[in-house]
TISEDREN-802284 format. One line per 2 residues: for each residue x, y, z of C-alpha. Coordinates in steps of 0.5 Angstrom, whole numbers, plus 2048, in hexadecimal, padded with zeros to 3 digits. Layout:
<sites>
X Y Z ~ ...
</sites>
This chain:
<sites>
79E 767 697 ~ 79F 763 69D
798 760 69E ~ 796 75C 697
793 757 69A ~ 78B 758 697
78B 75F 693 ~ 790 764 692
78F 76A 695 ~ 790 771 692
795 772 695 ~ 798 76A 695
797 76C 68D ~ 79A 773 68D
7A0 770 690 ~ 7A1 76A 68B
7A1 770 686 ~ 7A6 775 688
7AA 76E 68A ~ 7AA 76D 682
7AB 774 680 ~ 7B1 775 685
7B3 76E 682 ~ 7B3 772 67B
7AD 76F 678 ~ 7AA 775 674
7A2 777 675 ~ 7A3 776 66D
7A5 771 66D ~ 79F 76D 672
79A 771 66E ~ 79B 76D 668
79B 767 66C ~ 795 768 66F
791 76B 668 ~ 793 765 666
791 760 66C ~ 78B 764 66B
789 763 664 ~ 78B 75C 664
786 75B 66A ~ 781 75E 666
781 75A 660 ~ 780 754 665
779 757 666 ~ 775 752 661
770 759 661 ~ 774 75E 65F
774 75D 658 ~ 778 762 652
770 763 650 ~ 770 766 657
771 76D 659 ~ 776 76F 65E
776 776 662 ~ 77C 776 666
77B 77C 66C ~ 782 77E 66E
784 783 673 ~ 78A 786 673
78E 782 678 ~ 791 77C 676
78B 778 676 ~ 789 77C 670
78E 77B 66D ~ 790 773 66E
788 774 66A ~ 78B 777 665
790 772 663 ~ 78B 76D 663
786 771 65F ~ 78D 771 65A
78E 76A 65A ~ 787 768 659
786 76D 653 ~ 78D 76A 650
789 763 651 ~ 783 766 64D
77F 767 654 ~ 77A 76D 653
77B 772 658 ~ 77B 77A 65A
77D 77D 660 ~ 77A 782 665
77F 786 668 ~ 77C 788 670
77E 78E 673 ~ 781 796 672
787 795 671 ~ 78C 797 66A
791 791 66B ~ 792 78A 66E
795 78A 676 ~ 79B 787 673
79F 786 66D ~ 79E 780 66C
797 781 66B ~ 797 786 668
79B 782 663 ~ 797 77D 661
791 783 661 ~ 795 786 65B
797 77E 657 ~ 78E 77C 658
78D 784 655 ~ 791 782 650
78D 77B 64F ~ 786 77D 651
783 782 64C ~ 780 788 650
778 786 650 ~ 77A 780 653
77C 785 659 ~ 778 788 65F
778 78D 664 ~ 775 78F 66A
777 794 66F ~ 771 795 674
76B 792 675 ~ 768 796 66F
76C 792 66A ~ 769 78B 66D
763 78B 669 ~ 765 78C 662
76A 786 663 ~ 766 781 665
761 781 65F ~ 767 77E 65C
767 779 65F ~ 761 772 65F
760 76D 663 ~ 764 769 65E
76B 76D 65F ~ 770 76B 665
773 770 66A ~ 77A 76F 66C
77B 773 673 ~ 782 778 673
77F 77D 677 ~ 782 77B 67E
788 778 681 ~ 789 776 688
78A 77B 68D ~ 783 77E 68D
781 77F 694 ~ 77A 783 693
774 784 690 ~ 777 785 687
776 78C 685 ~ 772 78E 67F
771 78D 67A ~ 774 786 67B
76E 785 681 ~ 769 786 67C
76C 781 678 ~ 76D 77B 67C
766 77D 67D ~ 764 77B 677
768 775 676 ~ 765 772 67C
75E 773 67A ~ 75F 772 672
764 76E 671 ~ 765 769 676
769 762 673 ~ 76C 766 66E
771 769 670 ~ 778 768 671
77D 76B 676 ~ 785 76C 676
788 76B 67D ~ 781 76B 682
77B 76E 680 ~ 77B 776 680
779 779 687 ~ 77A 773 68B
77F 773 691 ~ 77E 76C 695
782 771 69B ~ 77D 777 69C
776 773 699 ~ 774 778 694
76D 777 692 ~ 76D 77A 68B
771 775 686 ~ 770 771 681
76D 76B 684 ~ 76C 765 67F
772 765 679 ~ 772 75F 675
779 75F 676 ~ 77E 762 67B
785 762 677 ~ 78A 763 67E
791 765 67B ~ 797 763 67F
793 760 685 ~ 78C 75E 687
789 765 68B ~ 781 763 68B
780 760 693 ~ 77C 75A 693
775 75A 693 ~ 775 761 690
773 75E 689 ~ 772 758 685
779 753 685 ~ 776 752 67F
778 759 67C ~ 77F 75A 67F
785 759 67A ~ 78C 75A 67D
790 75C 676 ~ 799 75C 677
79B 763 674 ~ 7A2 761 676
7A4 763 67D ~ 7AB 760 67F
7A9 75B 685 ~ 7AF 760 689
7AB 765 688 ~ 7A7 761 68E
7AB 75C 692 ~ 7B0 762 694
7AF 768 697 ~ 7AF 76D 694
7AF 775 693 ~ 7A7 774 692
7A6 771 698 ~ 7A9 776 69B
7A6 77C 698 ~ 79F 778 69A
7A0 775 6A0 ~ 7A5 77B 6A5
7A0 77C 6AA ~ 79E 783 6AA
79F 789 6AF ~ 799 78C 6B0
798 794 6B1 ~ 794 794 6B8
798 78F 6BA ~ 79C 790 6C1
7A1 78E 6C4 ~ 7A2 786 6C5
79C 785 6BF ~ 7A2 784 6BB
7A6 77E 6BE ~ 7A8 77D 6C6
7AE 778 6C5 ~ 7B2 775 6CB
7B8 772 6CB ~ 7BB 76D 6CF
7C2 76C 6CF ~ 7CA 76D 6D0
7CF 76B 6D4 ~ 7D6 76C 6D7
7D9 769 6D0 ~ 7D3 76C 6CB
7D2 773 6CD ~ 7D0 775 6C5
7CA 770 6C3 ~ 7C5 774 6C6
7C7 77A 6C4 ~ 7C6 778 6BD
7C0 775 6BD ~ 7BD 77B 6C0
7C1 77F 6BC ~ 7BE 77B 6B6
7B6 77C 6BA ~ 7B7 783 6BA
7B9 784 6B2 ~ 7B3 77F 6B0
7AE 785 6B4 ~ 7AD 782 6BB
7AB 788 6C0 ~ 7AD 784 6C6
7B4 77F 6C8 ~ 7B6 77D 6CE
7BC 779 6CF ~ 7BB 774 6D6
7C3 772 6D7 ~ 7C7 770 6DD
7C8 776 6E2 ~ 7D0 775 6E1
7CF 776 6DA ~ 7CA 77C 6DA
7CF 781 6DA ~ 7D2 77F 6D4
7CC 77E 6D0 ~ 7C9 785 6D2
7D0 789 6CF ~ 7CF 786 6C8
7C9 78B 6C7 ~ 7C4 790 6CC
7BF 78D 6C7 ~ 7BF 786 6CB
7BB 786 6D1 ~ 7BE 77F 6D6
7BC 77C 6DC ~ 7C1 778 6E0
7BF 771 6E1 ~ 7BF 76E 6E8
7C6 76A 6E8 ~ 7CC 76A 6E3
7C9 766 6DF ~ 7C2 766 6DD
7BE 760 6DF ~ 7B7 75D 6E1
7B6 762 6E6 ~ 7B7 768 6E1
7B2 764 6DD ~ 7AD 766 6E2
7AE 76D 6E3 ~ 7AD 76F 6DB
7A7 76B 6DA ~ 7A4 76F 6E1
7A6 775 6DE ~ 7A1 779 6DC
7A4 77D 6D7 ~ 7A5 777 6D3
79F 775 6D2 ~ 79E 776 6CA
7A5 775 6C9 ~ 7A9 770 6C4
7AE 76D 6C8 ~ 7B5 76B 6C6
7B9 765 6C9 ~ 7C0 764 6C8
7C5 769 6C5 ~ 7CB 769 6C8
7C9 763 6CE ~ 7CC 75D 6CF
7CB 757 6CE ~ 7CA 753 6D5
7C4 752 6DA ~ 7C3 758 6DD
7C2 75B 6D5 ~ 7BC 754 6D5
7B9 756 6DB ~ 7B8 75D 6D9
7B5 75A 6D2 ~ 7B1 755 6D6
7AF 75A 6DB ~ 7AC 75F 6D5
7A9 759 6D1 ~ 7A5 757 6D7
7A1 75C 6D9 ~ 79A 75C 6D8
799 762 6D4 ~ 799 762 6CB
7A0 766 6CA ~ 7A4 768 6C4
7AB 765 6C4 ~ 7B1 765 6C0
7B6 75F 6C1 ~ 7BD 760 6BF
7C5 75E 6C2 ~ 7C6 75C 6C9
7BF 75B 6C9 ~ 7BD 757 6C4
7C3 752 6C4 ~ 7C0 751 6CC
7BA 74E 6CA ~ 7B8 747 6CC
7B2 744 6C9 ~ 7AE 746 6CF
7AF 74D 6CD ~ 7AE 74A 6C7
7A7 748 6C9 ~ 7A5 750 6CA
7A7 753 6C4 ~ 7A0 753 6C2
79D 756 6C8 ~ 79F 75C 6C5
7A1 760 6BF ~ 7A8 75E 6BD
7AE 75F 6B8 ~ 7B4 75B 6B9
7BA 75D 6B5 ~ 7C0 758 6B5
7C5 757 6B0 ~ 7C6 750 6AD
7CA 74F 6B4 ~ 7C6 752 6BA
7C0 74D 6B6 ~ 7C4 747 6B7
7C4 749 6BE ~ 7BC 74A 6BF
7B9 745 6BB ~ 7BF 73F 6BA
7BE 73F 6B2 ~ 7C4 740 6AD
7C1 745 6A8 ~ 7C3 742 6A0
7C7 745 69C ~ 7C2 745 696
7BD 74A 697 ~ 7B6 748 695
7B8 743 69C ~ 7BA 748 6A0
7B3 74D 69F ~ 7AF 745 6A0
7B2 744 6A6 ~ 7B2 74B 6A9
7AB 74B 6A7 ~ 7A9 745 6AB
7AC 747 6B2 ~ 7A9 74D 6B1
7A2 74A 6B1 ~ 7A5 744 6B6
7A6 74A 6BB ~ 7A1 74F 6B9
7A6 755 6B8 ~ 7AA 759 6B2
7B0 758 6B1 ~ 7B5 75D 6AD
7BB 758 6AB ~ 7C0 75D 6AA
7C5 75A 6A3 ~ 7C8 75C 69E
7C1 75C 69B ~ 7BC 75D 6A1
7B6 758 6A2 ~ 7B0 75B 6A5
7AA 756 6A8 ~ 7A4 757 6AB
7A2 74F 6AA ~ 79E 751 6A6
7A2 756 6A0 ~ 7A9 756 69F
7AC 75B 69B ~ 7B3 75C 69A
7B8 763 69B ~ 7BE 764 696
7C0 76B 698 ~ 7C7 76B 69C
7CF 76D 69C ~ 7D4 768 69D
7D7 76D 6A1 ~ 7D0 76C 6A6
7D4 765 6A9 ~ 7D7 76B 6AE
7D5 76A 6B5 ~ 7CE 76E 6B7
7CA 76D 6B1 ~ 7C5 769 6B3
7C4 76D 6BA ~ 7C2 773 6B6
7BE 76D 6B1 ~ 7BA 76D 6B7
7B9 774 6B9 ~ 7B5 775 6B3
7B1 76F 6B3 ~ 7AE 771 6BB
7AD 778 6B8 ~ 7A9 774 6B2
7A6 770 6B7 ~ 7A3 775 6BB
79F 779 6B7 ~ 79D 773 6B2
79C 76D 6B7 ~ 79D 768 6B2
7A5 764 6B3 ~ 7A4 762 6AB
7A3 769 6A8 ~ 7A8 76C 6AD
7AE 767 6AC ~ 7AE 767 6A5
7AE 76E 6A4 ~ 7B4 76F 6AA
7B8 76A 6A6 ~ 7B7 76E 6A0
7B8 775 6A2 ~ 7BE 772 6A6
7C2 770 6A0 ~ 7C1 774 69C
7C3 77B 6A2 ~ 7C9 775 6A2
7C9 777 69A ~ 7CA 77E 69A
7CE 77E 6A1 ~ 7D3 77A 69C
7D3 77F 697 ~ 7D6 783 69C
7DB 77F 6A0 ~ 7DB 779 69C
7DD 772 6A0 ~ 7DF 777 6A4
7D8 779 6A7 ~ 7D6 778 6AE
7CF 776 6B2 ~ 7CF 77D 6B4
7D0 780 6AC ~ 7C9 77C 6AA
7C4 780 6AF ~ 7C6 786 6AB
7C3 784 6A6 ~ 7BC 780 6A8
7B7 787 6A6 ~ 7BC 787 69F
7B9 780 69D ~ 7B2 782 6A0
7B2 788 69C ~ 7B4 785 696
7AE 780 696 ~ 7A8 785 698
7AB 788 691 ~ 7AC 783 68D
7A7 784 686 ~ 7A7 77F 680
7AC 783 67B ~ 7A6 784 676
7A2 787 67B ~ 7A8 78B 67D
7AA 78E 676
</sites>
């Protein structure tokens, strides 16, 4: 999803897809793109002429059946092709390949079909074929993390020692993982048909033999975060883990005037998963902000207002060691609130920091210089962004995401430029966020905004991956709050509703595969 900047990744692919189907762009309809988008390619292949036979090796996956449309679209254009159906199964993953298995039944009469089921079936299959006749690849998708299972770790077998140069794969060749460096796959395809966006790492094959096919994938589906990137990127509780693994969050904030900032960007680490939150605010105002929950754990500041000397205590406390820390909710914006922003950039050590409110506004280009330093996400809105970097945001969109991409590059951090629609850069990858209510301009939002990104960053350690994510869960928590309190809902409502979001997305199926 949010690094394609060589190869997509599984995951990056996974997401790019459930993005479209949350879109609601139907597997049927992909698949018909892609059968196409295939068959066109290989009738571009100057060998494979209609007095050659072309055996096409389906799973019972969509790969499979991208195959079978394929195969459909080349008998229509007098192609002669048979089909080897790979596997035990009775019917197809989903519908949609299900389908097409059904439309080609109707085309191809049944000696043109094949079955093997076990490694017993392998042998009668392959006296069919010659050295003459083609093999299209639909055995396997992405996704595969180990060694293939009979009978398709036969097969591959054979297609490397018999076949080599003669064979075309759909997506990526079967049994290859870039990931996990599977010894066992298709290792020298004439071709490779990526569907949607190129999966093959460079160096693992031939250029040559890489062919990235459009199969109509919306480029939304890509350039905004979406359901998908949720559902493949929320980093994972695991089951051995104990207390602290899942996230120390420290928030340093608050003041006479702002008592509740901190409290909702706590609240907002919590609801997202951290195990830890610990609220660093001025001693007067420790009571306070200790009665609001017995969740809290607050430690009082030196003085009345937090400063350089405070900076100093928490970078020495060793709690606080593996902590994400949050800078701002709920401060002022004066030099006791940029000493205290200079004091943390400064230390030696690498740190995690988010940088919001009070203290963003409080930067200076010194501080500005630091950012790199460390592992940082700032969040200002189009405001607070004048203040830091002096730069007027445009109202045309594409100029706001190239300017917000060339500072973030320029000063080594992220930013989560908080907007109507948010924009999201690393410097190098921007993506945009469209979720949100008009009801969220209510004060605190963006405090519970930064709640969820320490929590994201505390167990990804990647300020990209976690600010995209936050804003996406974010606004959408912001969605269902509203469905209850309309333009009525308050900061606090949206906490309530993070694990509704997050469930939703670990949920999500594509309808084909859910019916």
């Amino acid at each position: 999803m949010l690094k394609q900047l060589e190869y997509y990744t599984i995951r990056e692919t996974r997401a790019y897809e459930d993005n479209a189907f949350a879109m609601g762009f139907a597997i049927e309809t992909l698949m018909e793109k892609a059968g196409k988008s295939i068959a066109e390619e290989m009738m571009n292949v100057p060998k494979i002429g209609k007095d050659s036979t072309i055996f096409f090796f389906c799973g019972f996956g969509n790969n499979g059946g991208d195959g079978l449309v394929a195969a459909r679209y080349l008998t229509n254009e007098g192609y002669d092709c048979k089909i080897v159906l790979v596997g035990k199964k009775d019917t197809f993953n989903s519908q949609s390949s299900q389908k097409n298995y059904e439309k080609l039944k109707e085309l191809l009469e049944e000696s043109r079909w094949f079955r093997i089921k076990d490694v017993n079936d392998i042998q009668s299959v392959f006296t069919n074929i010659s050295d003459k006749d083609w093999i299209v690849d639909g055995l396997l998708g992405i996704g595969i993390s180990g060694t293939p299972r009979e009978p398709i770790f036969s097969i591959i077998n054979i297609f490397n020692k018999k076949f080599k140069k003669k064979i075309i794969a759909i997506d990526i060749p079967s049994g290859y993982n870039p990931e996990t460096n599977n010894s066992v796959f298709i290792k020298e395809p004439a071709k490779i048909i990526c569907l949607g966006k190129n999966k093959i790492k460079e160096g693992d094959f031939s250029a040559g033999s890489i062919v990235v096919k459009d199969i109509g994938i919306p480029p939304e589906a890509e350039t905004y975060i979406g359901i998908g990137d949720l559902k493949w990127f929320f980093p994972e509780r695991k089951s051995d883990s104990h207390k602290g693994d899942n996230g120390i969050v420290v928030v340093i904030g608050g003041s006479i005037y702002y008592t509740g900032a901190p409290v909702l960007s706590a609240l907002g680490a919590f609801r997202t998963g951290a195990d830890l939150v610990y609220i660093y605010t001025p001693k007067n105002v420790r009571s306070i902000i200790s009665s609001f929950s017995p969740d809290l754990i607050t430690i009082p500041g030196s003085n009345d207002e937090l400063n350089e000397e405070d900076a100093k205590k928490v970078l020495e406390d060793r709690r606080f060691k593996k902590a994400v820390f949050i800078i701002g909710p709920g401060t002022i914006r004066n030099e006791n609130t940029r000493m205290l922003v200079s004091g943390i950039l400064k230390t030696k050590h690498r740190r995690k920091l988010i940088i919001d409110a009070g203290a963003l506004s409080s930067l200076s280009v010194e501080e500005l210089k630091l950012l790199r330093n460390h592992d940082t996400v700032i969040t200002p809105h189009k405001m607070e962004f004048y203040r830091v970097f002096q730069t007027e945001l445009p109202d045309k969109l594409e100029d706001r995401k190239r300017i917000i991409q060339e500072l973030a590059k320029k000063w080594g951090v992220t930013i989560l430029q908080k907007g109507k629609i948010d924009i999201i850069s690393n410097g190098l990858i921007t993506k945009l966020n469209s979720t949100g209510h008009p009801g969220m301009t209510v004060g605190g939002t963006g405090d519970v905004l930064t709640g969820i990104t320490a929590t994201l960053l505390a167990i990804s350690d990647d300020t990209f991956v976690s600010a995209c994510l936050a804003a996406y869960i974010s606004g959408k928590a912001g969605e269902l709050a509203a469905k209850e309190y309309g333009d009525g809902l308050m900061a606090s409502d949206i906490p309530l509703y993070i694990n509704k979001v997050i469930v939703q997305a670990k949920n999500f199926v594509a309808k084909d595969l859910a019916d």
